[in-house]
mmCIF file of the C-alpha atoms, coordinates in Angstrom:
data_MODEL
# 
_entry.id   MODEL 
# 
loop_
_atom_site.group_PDB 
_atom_site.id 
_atom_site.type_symbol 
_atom_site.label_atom_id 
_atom_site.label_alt_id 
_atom_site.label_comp_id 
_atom_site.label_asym_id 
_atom_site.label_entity_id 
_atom_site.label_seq_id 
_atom_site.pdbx_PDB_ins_code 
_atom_site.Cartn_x 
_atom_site.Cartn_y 
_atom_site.Cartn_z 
_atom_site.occupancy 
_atom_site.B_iso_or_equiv 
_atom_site.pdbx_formal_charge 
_atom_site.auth_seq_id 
_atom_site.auth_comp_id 
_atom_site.auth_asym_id 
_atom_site.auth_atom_id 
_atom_site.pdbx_PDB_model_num 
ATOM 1   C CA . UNK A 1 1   ? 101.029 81.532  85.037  1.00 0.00 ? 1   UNK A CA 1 
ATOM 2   C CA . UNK A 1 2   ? 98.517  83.598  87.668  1.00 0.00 ? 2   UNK A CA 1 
ATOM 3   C CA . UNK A 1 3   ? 96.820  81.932  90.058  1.00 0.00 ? 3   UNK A CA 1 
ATOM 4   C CA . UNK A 1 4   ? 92.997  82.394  89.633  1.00 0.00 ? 4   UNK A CA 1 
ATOM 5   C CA . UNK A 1 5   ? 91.459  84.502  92.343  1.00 0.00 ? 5   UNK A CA 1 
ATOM 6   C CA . UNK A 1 6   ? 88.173  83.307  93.615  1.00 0.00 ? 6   UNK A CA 1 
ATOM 7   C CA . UNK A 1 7   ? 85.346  85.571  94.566  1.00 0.00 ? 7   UNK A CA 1 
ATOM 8   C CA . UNK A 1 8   ? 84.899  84.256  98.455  1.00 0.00 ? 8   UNK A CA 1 
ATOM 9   C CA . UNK A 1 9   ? 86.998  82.021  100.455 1.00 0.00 ? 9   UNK A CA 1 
ATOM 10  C CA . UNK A 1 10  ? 87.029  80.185  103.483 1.00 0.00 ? 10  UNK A CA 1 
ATOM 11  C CA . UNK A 1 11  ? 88.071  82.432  106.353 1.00 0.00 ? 11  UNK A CA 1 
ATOM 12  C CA . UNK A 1 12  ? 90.686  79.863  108.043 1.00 0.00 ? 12  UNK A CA 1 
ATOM 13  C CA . UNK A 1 13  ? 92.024  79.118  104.453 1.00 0.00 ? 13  UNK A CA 1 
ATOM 14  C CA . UNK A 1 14  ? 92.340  83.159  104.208 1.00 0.00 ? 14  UNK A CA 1 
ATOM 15  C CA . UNK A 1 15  ? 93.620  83.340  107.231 1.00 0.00 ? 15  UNK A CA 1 
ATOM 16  C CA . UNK A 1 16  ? 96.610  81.084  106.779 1.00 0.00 ? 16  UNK A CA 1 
ATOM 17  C CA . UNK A 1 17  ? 97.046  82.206  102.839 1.00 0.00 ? 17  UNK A CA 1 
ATOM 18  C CA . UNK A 1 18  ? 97.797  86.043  104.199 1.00 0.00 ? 18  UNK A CA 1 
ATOM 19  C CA . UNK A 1 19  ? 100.233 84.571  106.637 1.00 0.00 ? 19  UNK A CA 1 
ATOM 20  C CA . UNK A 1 20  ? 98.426  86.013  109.320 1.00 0.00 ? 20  UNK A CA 1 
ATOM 21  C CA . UNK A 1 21  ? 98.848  82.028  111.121 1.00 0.00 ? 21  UNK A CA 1 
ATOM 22  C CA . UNK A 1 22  ? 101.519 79.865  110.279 1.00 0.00 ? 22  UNK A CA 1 
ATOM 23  C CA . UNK A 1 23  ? 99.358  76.806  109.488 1.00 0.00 ? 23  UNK A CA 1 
ATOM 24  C CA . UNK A 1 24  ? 95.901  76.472  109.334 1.00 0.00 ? 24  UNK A CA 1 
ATOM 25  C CA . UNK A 1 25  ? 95.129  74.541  112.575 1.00 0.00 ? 25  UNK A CA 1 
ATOM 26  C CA . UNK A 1 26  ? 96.306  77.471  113.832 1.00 0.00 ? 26  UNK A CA 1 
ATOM 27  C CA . UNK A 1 27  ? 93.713  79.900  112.219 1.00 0.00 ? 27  UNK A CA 1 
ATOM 28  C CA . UNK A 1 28  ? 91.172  77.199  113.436 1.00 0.00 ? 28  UNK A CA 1 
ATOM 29  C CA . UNK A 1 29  ? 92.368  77.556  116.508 1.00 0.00 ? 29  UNK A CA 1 
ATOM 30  C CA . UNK A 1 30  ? 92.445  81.476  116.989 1.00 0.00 ? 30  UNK A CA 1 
ATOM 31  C CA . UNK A 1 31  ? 88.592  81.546  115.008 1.00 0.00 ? 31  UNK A CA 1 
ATOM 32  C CA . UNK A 1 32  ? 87.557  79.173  117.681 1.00 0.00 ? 32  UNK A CA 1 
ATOM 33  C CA . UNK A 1 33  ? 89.129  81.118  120.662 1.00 0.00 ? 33  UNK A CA 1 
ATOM 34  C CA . UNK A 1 34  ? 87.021  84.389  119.415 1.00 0.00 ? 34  UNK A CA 1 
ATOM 35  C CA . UNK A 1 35  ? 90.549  85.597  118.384 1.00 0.00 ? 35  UNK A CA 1 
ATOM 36  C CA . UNK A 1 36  ? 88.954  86.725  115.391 1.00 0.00 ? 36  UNK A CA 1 
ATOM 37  C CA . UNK A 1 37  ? 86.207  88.618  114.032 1.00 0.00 ? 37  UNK A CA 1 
ATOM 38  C CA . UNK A 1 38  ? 84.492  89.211  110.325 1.00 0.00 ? 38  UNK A CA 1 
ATOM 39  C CA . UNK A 1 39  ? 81.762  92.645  110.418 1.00 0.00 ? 39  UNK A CA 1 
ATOM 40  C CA . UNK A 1 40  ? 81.311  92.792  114.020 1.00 0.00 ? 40  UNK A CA 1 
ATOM 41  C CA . UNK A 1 41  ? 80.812  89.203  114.036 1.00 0.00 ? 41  UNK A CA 1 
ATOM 42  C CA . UNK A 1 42  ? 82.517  86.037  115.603 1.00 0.00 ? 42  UNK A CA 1 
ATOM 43  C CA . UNK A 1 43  ? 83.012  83.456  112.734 1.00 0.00 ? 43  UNK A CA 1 
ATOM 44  C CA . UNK A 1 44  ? 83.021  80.206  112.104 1.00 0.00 ? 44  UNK A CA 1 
ATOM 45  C CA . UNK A 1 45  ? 86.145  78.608  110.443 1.00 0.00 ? 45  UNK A CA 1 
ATOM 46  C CA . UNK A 1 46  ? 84.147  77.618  107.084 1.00 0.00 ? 46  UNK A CA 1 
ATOM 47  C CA . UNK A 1 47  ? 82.577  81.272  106.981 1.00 0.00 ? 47  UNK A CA 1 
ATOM 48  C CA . UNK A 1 48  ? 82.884  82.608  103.329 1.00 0.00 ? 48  UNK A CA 1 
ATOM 49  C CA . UNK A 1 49  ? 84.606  86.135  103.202 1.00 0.00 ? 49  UNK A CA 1 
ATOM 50  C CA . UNK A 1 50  ? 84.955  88.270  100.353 1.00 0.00 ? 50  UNK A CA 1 
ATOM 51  C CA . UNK A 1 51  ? 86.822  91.651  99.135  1.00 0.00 ? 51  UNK A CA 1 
ATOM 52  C CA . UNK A 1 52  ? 85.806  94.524  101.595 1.00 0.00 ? 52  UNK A CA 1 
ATOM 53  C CA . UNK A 1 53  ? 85.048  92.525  104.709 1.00 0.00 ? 53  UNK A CA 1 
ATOM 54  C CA . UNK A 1 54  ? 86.250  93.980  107.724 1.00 0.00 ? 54  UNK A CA 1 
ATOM 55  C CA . UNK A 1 55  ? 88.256  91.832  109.822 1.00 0.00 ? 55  UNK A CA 1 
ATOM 56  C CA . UNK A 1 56  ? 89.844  92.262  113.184 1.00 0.00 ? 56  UNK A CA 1 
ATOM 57  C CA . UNK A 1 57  ? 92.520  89.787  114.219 1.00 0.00 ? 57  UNK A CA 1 
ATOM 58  C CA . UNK A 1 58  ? 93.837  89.254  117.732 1.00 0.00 ? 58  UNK A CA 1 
ATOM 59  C CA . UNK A 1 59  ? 97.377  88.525  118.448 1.00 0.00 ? 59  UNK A CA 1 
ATOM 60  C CA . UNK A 1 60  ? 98.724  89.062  122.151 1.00 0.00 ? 60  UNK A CA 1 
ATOM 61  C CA . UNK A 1 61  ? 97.815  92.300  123.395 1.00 0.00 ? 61  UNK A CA 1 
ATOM 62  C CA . UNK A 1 62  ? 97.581  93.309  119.859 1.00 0.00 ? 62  UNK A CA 1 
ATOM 63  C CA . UNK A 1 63  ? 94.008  94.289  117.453 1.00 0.00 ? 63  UNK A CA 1 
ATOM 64  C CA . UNK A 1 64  ? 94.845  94.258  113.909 1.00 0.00 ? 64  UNK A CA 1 
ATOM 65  C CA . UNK A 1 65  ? 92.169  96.086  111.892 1.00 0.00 ? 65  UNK A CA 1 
ATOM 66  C CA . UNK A 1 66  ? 92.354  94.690  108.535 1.00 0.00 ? 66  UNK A CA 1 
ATOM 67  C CA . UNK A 1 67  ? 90.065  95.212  105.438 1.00 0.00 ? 67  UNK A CA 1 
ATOM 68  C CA . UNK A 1 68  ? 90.139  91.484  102.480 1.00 0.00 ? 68  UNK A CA 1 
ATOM 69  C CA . UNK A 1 69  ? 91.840  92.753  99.444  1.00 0.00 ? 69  UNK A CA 1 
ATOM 70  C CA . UNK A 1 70  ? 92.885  90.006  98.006  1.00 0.00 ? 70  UNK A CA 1 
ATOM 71  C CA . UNK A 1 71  ? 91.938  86.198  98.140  1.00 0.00 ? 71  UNK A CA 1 
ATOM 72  C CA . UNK A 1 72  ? 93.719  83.344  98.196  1.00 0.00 ? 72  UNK A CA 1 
ATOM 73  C CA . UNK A 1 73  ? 93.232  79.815  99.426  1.00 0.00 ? 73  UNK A CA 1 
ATOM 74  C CA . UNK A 1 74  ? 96.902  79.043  99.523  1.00 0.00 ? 74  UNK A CA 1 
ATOM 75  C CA . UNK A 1 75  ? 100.290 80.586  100.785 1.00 0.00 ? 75  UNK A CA 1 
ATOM 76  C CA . UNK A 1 76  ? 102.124 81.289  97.843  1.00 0.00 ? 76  UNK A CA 1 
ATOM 77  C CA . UNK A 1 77  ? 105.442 84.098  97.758  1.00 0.00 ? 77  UNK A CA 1 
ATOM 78  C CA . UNK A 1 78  ? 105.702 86.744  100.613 1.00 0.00 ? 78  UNK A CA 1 
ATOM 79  C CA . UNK A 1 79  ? 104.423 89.439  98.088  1.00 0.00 ? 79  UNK A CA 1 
ATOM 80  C CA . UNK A 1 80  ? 101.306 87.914  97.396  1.00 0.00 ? 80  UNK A CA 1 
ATOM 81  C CA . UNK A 1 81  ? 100.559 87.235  100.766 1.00 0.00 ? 81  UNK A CA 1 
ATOM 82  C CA . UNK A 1 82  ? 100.940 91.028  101.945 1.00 0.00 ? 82  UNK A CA 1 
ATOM 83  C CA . UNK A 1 83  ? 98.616  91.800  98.820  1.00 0.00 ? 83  UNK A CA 1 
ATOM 84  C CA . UNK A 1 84  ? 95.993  89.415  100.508 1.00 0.00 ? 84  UNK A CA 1 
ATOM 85  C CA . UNK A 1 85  ? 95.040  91.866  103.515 1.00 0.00 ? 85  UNK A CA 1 
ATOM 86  C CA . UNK A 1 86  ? 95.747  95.546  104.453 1.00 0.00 ? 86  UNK A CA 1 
ATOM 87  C CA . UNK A 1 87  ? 95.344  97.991  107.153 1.00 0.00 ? 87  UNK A CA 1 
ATOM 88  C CA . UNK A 1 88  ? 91.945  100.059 107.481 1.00 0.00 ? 88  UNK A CA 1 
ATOM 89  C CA . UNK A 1 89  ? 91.726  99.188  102.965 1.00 0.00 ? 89  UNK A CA 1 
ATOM 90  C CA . UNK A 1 90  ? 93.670  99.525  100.238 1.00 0.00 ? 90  UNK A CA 1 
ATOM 91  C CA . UNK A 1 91  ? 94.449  103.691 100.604 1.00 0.00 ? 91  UNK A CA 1 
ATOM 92  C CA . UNK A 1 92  ? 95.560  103.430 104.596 1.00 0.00 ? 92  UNK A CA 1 
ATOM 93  C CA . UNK A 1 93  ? 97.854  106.376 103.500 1.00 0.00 ? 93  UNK A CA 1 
ATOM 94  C CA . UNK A 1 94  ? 95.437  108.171 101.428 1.00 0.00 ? 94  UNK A CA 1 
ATOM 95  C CA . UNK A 1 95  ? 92.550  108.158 104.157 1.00 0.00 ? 95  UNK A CA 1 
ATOM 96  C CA . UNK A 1 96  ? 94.406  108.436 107.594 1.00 0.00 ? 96  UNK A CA 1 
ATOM 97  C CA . UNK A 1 97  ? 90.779  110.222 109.327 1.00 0.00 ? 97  UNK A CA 1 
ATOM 98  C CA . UNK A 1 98  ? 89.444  106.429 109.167 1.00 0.00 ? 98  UNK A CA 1 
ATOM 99  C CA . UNK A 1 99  ? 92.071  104.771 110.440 1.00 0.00 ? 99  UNK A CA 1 
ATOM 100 C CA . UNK A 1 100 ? 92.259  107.796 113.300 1.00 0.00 ? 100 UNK A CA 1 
ATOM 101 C CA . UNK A 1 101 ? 88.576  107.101 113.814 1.00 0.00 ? 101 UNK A CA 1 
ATOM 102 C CA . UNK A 1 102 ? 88.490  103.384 114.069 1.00 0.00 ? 102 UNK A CA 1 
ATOM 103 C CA . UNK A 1 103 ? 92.097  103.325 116.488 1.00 0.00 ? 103 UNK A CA 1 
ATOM 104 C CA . UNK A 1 104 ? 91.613  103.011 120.356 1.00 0.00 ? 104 UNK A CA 1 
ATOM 105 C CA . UNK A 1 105 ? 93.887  105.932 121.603 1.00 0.00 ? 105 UNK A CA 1 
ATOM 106 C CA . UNK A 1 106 ? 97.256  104.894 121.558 1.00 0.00 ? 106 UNK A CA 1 
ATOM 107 C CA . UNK A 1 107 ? 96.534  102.402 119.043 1.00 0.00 ? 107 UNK A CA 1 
ATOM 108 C CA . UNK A 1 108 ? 99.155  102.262 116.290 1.00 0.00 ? 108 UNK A CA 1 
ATOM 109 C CA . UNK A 1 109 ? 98.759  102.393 112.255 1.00 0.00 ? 109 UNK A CA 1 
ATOM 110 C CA . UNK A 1 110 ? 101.801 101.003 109.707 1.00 0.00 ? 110 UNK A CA 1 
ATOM 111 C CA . UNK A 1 111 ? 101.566 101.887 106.207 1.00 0.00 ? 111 UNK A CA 1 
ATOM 112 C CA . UNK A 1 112 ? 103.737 100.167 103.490 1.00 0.00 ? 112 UNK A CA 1 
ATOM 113 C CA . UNK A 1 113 ? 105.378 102.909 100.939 1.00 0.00 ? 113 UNK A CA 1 
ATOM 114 C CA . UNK A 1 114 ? 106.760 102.768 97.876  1.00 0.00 ? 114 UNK A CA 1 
ATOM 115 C CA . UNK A 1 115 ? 109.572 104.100 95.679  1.00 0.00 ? 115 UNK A CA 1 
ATOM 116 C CA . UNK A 1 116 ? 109.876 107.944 96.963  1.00 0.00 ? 116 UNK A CA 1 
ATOM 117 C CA . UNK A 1 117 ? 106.675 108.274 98.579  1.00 0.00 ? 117 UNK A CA 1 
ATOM 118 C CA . UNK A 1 118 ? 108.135 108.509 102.438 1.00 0.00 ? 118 UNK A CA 1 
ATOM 119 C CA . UNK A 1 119 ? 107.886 112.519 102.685 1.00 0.00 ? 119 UNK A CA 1 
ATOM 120 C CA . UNK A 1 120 ? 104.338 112.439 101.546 1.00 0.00 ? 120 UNK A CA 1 
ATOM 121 C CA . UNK A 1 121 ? 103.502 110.121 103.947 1.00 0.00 ? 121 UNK A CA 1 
ATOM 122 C CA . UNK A 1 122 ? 105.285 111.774 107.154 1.00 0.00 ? 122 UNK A CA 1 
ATOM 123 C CA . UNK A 1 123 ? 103.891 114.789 106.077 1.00 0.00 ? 123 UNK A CA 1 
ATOM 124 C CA . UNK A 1 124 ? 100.145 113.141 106.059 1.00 0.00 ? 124 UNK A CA 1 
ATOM 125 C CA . UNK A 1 125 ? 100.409 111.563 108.896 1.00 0.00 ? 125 UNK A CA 1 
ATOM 126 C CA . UNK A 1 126 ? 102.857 114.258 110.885 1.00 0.00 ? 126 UNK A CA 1 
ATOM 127 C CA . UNK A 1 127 ? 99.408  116.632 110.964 1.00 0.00 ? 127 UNK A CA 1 
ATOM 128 C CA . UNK A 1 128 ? 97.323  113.826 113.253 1.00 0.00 ? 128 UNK A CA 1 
ATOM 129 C CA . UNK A 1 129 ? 99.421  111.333 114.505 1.00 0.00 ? 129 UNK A CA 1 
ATOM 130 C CA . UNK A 1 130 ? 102.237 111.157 117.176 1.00 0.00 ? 130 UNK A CA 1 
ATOM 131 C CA . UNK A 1 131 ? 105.651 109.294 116.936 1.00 0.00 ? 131 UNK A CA 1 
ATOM 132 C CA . UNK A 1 132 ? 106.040 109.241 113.370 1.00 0.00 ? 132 UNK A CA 1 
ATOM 133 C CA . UNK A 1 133 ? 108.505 107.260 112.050 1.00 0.00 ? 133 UNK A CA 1 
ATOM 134 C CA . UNK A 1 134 ? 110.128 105.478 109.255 1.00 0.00 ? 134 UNK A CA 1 
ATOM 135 C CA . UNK A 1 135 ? 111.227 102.245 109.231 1.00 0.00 ? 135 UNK A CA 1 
ATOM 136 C CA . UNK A 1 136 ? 114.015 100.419 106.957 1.00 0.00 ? 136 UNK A CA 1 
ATOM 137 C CA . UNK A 1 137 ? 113.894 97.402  104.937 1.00 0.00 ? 137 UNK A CA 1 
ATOM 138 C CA . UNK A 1 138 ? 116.702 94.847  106.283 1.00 0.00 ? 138 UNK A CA 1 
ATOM 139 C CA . UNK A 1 139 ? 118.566 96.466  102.690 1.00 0.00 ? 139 UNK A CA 1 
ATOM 140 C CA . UNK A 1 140 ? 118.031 100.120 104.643 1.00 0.00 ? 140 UNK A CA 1 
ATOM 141 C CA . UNK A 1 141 ? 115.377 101.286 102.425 1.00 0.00 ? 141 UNK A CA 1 
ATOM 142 C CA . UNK A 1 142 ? 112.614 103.053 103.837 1.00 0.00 ? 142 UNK A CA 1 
ATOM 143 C CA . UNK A 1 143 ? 109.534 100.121 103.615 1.00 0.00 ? 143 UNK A CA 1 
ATOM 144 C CA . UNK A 1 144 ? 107.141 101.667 106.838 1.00 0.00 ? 144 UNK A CA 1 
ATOM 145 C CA . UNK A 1 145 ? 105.955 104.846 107.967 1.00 0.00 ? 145 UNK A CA 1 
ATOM 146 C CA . UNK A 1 146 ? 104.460 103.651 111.608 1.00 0.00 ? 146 UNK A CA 1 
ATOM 147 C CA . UNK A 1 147 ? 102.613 106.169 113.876 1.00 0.00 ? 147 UNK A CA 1 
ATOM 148 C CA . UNK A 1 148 ? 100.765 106.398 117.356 1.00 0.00 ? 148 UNK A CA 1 
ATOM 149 C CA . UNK A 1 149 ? 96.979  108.080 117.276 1.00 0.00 ? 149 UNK A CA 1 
ATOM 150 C CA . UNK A 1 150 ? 96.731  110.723 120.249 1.00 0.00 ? 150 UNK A CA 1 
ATOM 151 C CA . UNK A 1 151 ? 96.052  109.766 123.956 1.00 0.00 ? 151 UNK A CA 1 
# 
């Protein structure tokens, strides 16, 4: 049986449901640190977020520009989780000017592939990006194309 998805959900609960933080304290923790941001804005932990809002999530030295695709309230199996947020929306691969526009140079962009799709995307992202490269599953199977946008 599928879990329902609700329209908006609280942005710690997200947070911790995408596996972006291990527990939700966490997420608390990072919101109130200004870790985290939701349009532009800094958020409150109980801020409602819905499909399509921009976040951008702070880890180390590390932005990660990510757009709400799916919501969830509570960790459930690895796939689901990676369903709940992805890079710069859900066509990263198909619209690589956007993501080249909203990287920093030298920022970095990651885009999960699929079953036989890893020439299409080196050869998309071979035209604007530097250090292309593909990166194997733990089985050896091609799971990543990662690039760097130009300095």
């Amino acid at each position: 049986m599928e879990e329902e998805t609700p329209n908006r959900v609280r942005l710690d609960r997200w947070l911790w449901a995408a596996r972006w933080y291990k527990t939700r304290a966490l997420a608390a923790r990072a919101l109130e640190g200004g870790k985290v941001r939701v349009n532009g804005e800094r958020p409150k932990r109980a801020r409602l977020i819905g499909l399509g809002d921009e976040i951008r999530i702070g880890r180390g030295p590390l932005e990660f520009h990510v757009v709400g695709r799916g919501l969830r309230e509570r960790p459930g199996p690895d796939a689901g989780a990676h369903r709940a947020a992805v890079a710069f929306g859900p066509d990263a691969a198909a619209d690589p000017e956007r993501a080249l526009r909203a990287l920093k140079p030298g920022g970095h962009i990651a885009v999960e592939i699929g079953y036989n799709m890893r020439d299409a995307v080196v050869a998309l992202l071979d035209a604007n990006w530097t250090a292309v490269q593909v990166i194997p599953d733990l089985a050896g199977i091609p799971r990543v194309v990662a690039a760097q946008k130009w300095v």
